[in-house]
MILUM-717669 format. One record per residue: residue in one letter; x, y, z of N, C-alpha, C in turn. Coordinates in pm, whole numbers, padded with zeros to 5 digits, always signed. Each point is the difference from the previous one (the first is absolute). Example, Ala and Ser with C-alpha at 12.3 -4.5 7.8 and 13.67 -1.06 7.14 Angstrom:
a+01319-00569+00780-00089+00119+00000+00090+00120+00000 s-00035+00105-00072+00082+00119+00006-00077+00109+00073 
***
This chain:
x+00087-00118+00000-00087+00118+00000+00090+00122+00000 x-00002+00069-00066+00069+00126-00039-00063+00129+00118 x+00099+00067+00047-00028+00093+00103-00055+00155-00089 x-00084+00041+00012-00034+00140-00042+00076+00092+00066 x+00095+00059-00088+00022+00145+00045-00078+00117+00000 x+00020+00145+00147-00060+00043+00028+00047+00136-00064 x-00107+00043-00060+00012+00100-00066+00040+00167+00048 x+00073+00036-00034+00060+00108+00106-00078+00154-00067 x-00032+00071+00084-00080+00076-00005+00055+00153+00025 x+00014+00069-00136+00055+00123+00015-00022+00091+00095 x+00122+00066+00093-00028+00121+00080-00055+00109-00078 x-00108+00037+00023+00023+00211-00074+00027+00054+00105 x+00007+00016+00119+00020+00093+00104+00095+00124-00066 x-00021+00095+00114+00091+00106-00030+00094+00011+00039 x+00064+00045-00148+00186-00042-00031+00059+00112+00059 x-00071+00139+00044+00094+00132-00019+00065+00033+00196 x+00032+00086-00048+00006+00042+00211-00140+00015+00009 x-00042+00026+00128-00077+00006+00096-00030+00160+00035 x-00088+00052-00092-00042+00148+00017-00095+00041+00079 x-00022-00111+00093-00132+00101+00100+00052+00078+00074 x+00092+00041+00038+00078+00093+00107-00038+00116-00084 x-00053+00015-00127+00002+00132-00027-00150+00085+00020 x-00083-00118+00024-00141+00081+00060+00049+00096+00123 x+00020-00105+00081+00040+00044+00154+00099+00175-00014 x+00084-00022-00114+00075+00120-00004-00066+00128-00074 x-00081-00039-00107-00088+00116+00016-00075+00023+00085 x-00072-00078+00070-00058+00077+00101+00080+00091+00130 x+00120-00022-00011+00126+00115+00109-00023+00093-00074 x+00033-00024-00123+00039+00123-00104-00115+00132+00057 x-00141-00086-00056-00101+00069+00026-00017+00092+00147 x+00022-00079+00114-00017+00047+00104+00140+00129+00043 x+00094-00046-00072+00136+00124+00075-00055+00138-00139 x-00026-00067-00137-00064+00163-00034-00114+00059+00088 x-00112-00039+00009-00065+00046+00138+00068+00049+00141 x+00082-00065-00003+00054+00070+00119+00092+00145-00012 x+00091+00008-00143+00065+00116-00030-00100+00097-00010 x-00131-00060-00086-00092+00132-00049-00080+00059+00133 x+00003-00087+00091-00040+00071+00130+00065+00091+00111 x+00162-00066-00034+00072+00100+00070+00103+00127-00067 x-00076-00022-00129+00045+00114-00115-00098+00111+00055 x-00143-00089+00003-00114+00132+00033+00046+00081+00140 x-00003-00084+00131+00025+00047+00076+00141+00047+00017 x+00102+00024-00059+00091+00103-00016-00045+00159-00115 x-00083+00019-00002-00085+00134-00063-00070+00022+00113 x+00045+00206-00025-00018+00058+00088-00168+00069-00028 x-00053-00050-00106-00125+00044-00022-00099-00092+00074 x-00059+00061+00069-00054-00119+00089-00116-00027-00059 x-00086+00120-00104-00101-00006-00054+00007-00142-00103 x+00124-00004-00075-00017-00131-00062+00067-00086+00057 x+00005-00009+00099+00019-00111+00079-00132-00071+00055 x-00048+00061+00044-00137-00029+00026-00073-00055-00094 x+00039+00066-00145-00107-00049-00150+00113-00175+00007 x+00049+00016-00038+00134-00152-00005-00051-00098+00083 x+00009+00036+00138-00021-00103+00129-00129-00017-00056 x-00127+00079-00011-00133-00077-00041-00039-00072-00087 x+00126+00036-00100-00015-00095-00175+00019-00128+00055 x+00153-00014+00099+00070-00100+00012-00110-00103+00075 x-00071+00072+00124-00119-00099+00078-00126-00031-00100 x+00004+00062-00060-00105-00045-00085+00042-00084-00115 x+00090+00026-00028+00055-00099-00114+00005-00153+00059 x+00034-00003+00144+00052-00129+00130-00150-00045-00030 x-00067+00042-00002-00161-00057+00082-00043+00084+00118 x+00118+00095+00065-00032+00005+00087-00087+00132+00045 x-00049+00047-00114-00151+00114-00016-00027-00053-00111 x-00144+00053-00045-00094-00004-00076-00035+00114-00097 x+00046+00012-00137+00013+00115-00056-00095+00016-00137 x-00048+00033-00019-00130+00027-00142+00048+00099-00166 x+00149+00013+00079+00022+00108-00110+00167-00010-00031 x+00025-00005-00116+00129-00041-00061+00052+00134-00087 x+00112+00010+00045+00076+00140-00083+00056-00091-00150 x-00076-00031-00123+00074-00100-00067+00079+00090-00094 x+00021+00132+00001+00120+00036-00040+00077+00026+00022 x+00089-00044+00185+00115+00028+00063+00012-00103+00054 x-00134-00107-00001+00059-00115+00051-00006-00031+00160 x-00074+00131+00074-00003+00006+00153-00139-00047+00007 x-00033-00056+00099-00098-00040+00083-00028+00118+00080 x-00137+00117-00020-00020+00077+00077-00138-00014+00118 x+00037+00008+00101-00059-00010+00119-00137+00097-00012 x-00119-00078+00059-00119+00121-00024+00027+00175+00059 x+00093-00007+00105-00055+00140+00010+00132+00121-00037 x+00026-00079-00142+00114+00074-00087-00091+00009-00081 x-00101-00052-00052-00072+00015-00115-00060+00180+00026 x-00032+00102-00107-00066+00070-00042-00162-00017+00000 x-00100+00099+00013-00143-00050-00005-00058-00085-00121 x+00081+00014-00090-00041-00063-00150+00035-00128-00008 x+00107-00061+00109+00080-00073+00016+00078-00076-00118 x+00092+00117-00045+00073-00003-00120+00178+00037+00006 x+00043-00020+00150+00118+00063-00019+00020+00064+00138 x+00094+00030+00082+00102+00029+00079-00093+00167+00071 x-00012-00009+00150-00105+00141-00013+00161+00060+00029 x-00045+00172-00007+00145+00089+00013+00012+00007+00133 x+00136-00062+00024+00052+00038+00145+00115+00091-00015 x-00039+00077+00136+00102+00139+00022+00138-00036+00030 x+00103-00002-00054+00115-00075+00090+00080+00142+00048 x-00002+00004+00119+00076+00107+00073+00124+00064-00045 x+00007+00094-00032+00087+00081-00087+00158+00007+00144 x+00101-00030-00089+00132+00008+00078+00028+00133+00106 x+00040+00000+00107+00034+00096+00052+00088+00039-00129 x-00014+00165+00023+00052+00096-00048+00154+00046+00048 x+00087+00018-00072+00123+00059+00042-00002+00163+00067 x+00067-00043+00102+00015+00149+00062+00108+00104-00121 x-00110+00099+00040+00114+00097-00081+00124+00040+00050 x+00037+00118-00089+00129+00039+00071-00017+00097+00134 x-00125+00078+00002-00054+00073+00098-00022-00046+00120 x-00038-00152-00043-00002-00056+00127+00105-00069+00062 x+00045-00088-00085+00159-00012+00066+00068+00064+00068 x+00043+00146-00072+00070+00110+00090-00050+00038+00141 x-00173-00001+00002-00077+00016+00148+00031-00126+00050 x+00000-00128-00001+00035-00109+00073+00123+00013+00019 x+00092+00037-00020+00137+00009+00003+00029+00099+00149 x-00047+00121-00039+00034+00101+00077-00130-00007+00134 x-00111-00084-00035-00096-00028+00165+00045-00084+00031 x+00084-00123-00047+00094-00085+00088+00129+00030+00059 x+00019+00105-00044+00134+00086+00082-00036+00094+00094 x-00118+00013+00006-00079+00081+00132+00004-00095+00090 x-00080-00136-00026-00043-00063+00104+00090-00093+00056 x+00137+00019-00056+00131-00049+00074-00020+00159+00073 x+00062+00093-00025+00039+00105+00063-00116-00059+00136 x-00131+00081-00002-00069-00008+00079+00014-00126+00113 x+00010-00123-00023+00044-00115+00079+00140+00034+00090 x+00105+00055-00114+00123+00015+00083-00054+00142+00098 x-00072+00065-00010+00002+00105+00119-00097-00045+00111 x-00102-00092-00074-00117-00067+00141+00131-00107+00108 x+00101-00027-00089+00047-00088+00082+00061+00048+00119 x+00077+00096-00036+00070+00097+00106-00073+00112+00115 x-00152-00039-00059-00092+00106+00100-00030+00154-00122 x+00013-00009-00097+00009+00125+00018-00104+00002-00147 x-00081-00060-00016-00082+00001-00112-00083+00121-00012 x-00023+00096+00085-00061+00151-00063+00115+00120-00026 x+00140-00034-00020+00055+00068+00033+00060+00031-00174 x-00067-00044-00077+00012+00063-00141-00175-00037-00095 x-00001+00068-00098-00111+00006-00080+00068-00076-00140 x-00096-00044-00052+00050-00058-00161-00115+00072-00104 x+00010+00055-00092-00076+00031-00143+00132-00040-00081 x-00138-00053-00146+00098-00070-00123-00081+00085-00104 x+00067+00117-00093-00068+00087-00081+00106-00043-00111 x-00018+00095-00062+00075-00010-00163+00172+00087+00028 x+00020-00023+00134+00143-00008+00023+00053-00101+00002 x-00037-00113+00063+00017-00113+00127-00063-00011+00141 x+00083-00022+00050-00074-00036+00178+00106+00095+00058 x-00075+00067+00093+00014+00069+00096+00023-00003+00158 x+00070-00035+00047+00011-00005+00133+00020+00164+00064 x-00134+00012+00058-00011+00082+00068+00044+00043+00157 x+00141+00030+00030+00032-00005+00199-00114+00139+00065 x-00063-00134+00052-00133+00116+00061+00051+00074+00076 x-00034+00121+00021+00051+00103+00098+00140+00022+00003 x+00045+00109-00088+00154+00021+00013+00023+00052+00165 x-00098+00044+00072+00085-00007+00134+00047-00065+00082 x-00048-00152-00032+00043-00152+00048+00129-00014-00057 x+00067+00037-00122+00098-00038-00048+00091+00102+00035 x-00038+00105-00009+00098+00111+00017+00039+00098+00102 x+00023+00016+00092-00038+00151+00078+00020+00137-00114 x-00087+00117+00075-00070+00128-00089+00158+00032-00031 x+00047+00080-00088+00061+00021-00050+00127-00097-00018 x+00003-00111-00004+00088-00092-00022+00008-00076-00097 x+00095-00098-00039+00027-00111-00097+00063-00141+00032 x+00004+00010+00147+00037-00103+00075-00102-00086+00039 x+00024-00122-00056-00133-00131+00011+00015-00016+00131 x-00124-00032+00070-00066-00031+00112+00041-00149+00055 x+00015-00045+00083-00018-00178+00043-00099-00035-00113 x-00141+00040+00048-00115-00054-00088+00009-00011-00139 x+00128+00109-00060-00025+00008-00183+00111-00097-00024 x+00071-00003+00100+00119-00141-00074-00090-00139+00017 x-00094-00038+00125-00066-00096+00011-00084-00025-00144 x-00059+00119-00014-00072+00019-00154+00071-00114-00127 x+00111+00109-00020+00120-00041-00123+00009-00159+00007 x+00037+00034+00163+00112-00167-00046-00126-00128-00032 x-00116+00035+00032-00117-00087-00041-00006+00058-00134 x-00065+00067-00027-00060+00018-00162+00164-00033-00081 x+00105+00066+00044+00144+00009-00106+00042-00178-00009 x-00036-00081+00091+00054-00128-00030-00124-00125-00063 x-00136+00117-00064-00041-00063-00133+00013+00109-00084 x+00011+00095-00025+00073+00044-00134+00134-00014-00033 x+00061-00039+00074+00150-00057-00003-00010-00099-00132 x-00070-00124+00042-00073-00088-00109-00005+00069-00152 x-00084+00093+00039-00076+00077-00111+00058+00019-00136 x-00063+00020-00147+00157+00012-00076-00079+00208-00072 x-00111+00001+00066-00074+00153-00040+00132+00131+00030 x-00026+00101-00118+00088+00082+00030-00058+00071+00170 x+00048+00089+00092-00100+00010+00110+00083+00189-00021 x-00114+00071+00084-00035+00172-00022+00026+00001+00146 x+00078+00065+00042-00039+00031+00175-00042+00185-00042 x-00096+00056+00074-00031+00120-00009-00048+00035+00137 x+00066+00118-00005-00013+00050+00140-00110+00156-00035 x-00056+00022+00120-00083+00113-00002+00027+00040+00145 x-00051+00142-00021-00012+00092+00079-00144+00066+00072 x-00041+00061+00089-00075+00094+00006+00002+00151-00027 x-00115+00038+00029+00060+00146-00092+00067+00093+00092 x+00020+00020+00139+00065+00043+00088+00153+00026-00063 x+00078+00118+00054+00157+00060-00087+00067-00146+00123 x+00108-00088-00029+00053-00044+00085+00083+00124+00070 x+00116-00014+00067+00103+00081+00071+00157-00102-00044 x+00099+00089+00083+00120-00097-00064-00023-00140+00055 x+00090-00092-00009+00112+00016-00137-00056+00009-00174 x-00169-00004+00074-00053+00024-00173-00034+00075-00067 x+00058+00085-00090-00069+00103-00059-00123+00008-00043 x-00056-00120-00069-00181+00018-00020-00043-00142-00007 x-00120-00022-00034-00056-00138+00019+00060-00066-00091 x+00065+00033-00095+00051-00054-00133+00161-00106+00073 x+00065+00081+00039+00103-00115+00065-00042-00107+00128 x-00134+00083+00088-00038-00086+00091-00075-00115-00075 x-00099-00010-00086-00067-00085-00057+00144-00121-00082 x+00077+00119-00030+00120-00082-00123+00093-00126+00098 x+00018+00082+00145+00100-00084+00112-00100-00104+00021 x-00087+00037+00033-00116-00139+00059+00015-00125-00109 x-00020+00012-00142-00036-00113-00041+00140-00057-00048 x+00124+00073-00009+00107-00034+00026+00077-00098+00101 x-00090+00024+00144+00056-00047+00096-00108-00152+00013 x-00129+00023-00078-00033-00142+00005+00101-00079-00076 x+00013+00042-00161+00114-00075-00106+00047-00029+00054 x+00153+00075+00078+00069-00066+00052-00009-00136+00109 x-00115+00014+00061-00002-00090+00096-00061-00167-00058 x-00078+00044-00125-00042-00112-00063+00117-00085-00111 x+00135+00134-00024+00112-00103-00078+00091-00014+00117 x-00009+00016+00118+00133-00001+00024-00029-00134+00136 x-00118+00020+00061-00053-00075+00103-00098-00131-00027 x-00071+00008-00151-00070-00057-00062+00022-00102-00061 x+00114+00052-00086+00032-00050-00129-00053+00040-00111 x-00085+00079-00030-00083+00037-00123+00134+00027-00080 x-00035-00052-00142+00138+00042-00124-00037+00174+00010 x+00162+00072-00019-00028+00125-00028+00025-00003-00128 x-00010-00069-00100-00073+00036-00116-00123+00037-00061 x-00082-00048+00098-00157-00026-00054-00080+00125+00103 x+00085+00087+00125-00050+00075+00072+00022+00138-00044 x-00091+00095+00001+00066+00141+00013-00150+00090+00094 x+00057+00131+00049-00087+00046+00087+00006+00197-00042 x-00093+00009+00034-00052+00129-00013-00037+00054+00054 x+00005+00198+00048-00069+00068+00083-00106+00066-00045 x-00147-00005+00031-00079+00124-00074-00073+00084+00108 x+00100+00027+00036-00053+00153+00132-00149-00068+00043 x-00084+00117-00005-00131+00062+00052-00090-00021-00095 x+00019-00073-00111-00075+00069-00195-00077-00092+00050 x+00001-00182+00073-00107+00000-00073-00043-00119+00121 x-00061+00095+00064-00097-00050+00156-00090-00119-00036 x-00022-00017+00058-00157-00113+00050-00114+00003+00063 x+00018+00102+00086-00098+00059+00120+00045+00168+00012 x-00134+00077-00029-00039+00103+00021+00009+00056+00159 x+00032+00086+00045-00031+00088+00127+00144-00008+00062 x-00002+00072+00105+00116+00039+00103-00001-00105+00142 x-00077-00109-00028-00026-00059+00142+00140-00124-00016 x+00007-00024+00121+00088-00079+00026+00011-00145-00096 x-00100-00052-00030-00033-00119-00051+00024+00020-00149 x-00049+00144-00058+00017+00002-00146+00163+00045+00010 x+00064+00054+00100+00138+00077-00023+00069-00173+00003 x-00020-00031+00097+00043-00167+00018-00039-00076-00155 x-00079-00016-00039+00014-00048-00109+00051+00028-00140 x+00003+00143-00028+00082+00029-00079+00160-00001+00021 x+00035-00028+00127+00169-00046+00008+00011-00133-00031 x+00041-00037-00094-00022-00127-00060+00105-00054-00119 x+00011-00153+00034+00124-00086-00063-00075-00042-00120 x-00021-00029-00118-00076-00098-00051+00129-00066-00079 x-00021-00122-00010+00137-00132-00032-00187-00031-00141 x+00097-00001-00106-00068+00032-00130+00039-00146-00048 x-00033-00107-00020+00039-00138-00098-00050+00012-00162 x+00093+00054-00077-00076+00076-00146+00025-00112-00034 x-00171-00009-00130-00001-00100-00080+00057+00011-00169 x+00086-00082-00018+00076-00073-00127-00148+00040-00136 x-00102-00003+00049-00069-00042-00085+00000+00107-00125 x-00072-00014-00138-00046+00103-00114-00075+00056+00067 x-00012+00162-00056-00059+00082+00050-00154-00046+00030 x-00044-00022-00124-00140-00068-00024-00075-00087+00100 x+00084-00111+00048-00043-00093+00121+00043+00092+00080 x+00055+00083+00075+00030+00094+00150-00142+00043-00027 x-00048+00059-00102-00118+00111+00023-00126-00075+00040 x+00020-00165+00004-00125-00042+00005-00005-00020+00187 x+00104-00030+00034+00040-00026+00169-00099+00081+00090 x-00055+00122-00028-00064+00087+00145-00113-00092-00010 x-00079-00007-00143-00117-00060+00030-00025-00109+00035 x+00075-00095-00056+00038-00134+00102+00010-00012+00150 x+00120+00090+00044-00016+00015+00138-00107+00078+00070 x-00124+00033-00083-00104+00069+00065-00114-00134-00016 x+00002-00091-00095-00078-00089-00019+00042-00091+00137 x+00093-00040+00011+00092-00083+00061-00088+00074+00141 x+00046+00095+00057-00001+00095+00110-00185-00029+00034 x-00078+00002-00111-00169-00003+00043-00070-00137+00013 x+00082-00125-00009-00031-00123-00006+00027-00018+00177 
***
């Protein structure tokens, strides 16, 4: 009896590599672009379309319910972006950039932050009423209240109290890089010797501050110079003690660098400034 051979039966299986790993890898693909396009959005500083994005994106997820398709940008818009016609994006206001300070204002921030050092360095030492500040279309002004605190009557010799003054206000303009005015005044009274008229008494006074602000201070004497203007040009009217007292007077001048144009705008600023 003859044995039957068994008939062998072709493989077809598949001959190639093994490509299912590449479902699995598009679907990463898919998920890390989702993830860039989400943290692309949220790096924009427009928050308005951030808001439109994040709602496309939840609604695109499943995760809102949306009736209305932008099909010529391709966004998914959220109902209460729609318009009444519901045709399109309603107008949102997007807040306009702060504005650049001008040059007017710069120069006033400049020179009211050199007050309010000054002012600090004299509250520190006690002596915070013992000068005035105005900022006009000169600069800032340091006003030494009452030249009879600083001076005795016919004199040019600083007081205890006017060096206490200096060495506070002179060691922040020391800092300072402003050209500075020392001006001295007078009352209208004739002095007696050693002064011939208010013109050298007013001229010694603001002299003898200079000196004490380059030499005790440090202020550069490049950037300082000082002036006398007699009696010409008061502050206070009458013969009483208080107006004679106040027209004997130091004023330490911090002139501003600036174009003429921005100085002229400074009084009204410091009057705006002054009514707030």
């Amino acid at each position: 009896m003859s044995v039957r051979r068994a008939r062998r039966i072709p493989d077809h299986g598949h001959q190639g590599p093994d490509e299912r790993w590449m479902a699995s890898y598009l679907d990463m693909v898919t998920v890390l672009m989702c993830m860039f396009i989400v943290m692309f959005a949220m790096s924009s500083v427009d928050e308005q379309k951030f808001e439109a994005l994040r709602a496309s994106l939840a609604t695109g997820f499943g995760a809102e319910a949306s009736a209305e398709i932008d099909v010529s940008e391709g966004v998914i818009i959220p109902p209460e972006l729609l318009d009444e016609a519901g045709e399109g994006f309603l107008d949102i206001a997007v807040p306009a950039a702060d504005p650049q300070p001008t040059a007017a204002e710069l120069e006033y921030f400049g020179l009211d932050d050199l007050r309010a050092r000054l002012q600090g360095a004299l509250d520190t030492q006690g002596l915070g009423d013992a000068a005035t500040f105005t900022i006009d279309d000169r600069g800032l002004t340091i006003g030494l209240v009452s030249a009879e605190t600083f001076f005795a009557t016919n004199s040019d010799q600083l007081s205890d109290k006017a060096r206490a003054v200096l060495d506070a206000v002179g060691g922040v303009l020391a800092t300072d890089q402003h050209q500075i005015s020392v001006e001295g005044h007078a009352d209208h009274r004739p002095p007696y010797a050693p002064f011939a008229d208010n013109w050298q008494l007013s001229t010694a006074r603001a002299t003898g501050v200079l000196g004490y602000l380059v030499d005790a201070r440090s202020v550069g004497a490049e950037r300082i110079t000082s002036v006398g203007y007699g009696s010409s040009r008061p502050i206070a009217q009458g013969d009483s003690e208080q107006a004679l007292a106040t027209n004997r007077r130091v004023d330490i001048v911090v002139l501003s660098d600036a174009d003429e144009e921005v100085r002229a705008l400074l009084p009204q600023m410091s009057a705006v400034d002054a009514a707030r």
